[in-house]
C-alpha positions as CSV (number, residue, x, y, z in Angstrom):
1,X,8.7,-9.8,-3.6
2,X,7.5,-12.5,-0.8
3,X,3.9,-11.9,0.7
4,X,6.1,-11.0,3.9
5,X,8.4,-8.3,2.2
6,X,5.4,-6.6,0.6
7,X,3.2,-6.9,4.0
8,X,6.2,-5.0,5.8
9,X,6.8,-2.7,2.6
10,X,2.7,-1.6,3.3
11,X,3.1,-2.1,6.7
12,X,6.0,1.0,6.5
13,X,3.9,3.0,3.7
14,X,1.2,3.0,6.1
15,X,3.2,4.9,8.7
16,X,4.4,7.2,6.3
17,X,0.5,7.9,5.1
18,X,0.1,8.7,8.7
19,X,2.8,11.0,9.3
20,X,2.1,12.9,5.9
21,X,-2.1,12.8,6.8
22,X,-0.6,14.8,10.2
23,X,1.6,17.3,8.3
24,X,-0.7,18.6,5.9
25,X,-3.4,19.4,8.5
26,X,-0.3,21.4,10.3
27,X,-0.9,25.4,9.9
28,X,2.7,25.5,9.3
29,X,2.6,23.3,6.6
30,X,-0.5,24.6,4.6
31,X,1.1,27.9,4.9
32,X,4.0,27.1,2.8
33,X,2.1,26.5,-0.2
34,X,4.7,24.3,-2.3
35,X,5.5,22.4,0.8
36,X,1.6,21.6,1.0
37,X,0.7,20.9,-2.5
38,X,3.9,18.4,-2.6
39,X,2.5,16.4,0.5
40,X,-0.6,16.4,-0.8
41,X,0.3,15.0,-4.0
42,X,2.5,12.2,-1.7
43,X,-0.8,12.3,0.3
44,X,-2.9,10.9,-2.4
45,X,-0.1,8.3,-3.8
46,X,0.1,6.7,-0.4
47,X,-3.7,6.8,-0.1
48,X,-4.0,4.2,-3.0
49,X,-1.6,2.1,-1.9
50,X,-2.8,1.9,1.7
51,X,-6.0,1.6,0.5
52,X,-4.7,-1.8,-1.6
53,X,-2.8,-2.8,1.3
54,X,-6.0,-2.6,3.3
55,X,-7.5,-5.1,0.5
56,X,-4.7,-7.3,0.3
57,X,-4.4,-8.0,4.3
58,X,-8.0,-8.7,4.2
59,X,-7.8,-11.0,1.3
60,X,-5.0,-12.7,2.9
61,X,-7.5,-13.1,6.5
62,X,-10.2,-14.6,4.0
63,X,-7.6,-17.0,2.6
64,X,-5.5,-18.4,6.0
65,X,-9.3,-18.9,7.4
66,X,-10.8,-20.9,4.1
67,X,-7.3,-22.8,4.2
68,X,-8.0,-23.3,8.3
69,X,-11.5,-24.8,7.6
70,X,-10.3,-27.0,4.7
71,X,-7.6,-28.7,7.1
72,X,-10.3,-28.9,10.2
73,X,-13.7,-29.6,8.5
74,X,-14.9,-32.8,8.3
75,X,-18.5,-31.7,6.7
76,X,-17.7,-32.5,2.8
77,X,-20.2,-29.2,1.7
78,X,-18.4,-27.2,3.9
79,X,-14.5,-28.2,2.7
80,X,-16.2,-28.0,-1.1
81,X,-17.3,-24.4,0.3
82,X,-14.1,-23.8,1.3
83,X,-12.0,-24.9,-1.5
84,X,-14.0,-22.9,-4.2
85,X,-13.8,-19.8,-1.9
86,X,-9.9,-20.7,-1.5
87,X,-10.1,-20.9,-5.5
88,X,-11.7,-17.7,-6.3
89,X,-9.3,-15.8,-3.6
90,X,-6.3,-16.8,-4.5
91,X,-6.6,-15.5,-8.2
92,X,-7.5,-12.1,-6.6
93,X,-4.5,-11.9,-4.3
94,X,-1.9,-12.2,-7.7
95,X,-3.6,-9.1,-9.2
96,X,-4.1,-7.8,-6.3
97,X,0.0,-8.3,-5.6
98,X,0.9,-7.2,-9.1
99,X,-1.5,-3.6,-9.0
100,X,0.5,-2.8,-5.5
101,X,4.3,-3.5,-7.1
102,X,3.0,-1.3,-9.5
103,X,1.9,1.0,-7.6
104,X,5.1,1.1,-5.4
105,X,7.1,1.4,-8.6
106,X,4.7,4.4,-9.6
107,X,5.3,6.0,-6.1
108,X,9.3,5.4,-6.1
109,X,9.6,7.0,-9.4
110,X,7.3,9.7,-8.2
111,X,9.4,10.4,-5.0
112,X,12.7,10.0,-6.7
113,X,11.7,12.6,-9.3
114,X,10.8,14.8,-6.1
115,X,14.5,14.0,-4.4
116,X,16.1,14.8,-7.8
117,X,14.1,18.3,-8.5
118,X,14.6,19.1,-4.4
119,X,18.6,18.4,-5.2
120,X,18.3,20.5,-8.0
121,X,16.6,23.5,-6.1
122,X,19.2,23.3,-3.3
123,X,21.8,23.4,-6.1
124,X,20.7,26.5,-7.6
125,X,20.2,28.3,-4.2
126,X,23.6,27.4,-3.5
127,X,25.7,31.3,-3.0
């Protein structure tokens, strides 16, 4: 997965974390208990990932501006700065890249299980 894909794949959990952080503060919603405890449990799975998401943009800011100052600094201390900073990030953005695919596996097996087990109710309160 590109660094574009997985900024719009976060980009779209991020909505979703929004729209589940509204529902579960909904009277409705608390109300019907199994309906509340399955959000929350989304709840907290999207938390995570936004939370890496939040990371990874931030690591991807640090790295576009160390890369900008390499290409425009003409100070030899502050390219060296620049480069070892550029070093040290990019290592973190892989792991960082690999804990959020897994994490977004983790989640789709998660909400597929839900799907499947919703399906499965439905089925059985068929007349």
């Amino acid at each position: 997965m590109g660094e574009n894909q997985l900024i719009t794949k976060l980009e779209g959990l991020y909505h979703k974390f929004e729209e589940v952080s509204t529902f579960i503060t909904d009277p409705a919603v608390i109300a019907d208990m199994k309906r509340f405890v399955k959000l929350n449990k989304e709840y907290h799975e999207l938390e995570q990932i936004v939370n890496a998401g939040k990371r990874y943009k931030k690591l991807l800011a640090n790295l576009s501006e160390a890369k900008e100052l390499l290409d425009t600094e003409n100070d030899e201390e502050m390219r060296s700065m620049a480069k070892a900073e550029i070093d040290e990030i990019e290592p973190q953005i892989a792991t960082l890249e690999e804990e959020i695919k897994l994490l977004l596996i983790h989640f789709s097996i998660s909400f597929s299980h839900l799907l499947q087990m919703a399906s499965i109710g439905f089925y059985f309160m068929l007349p």
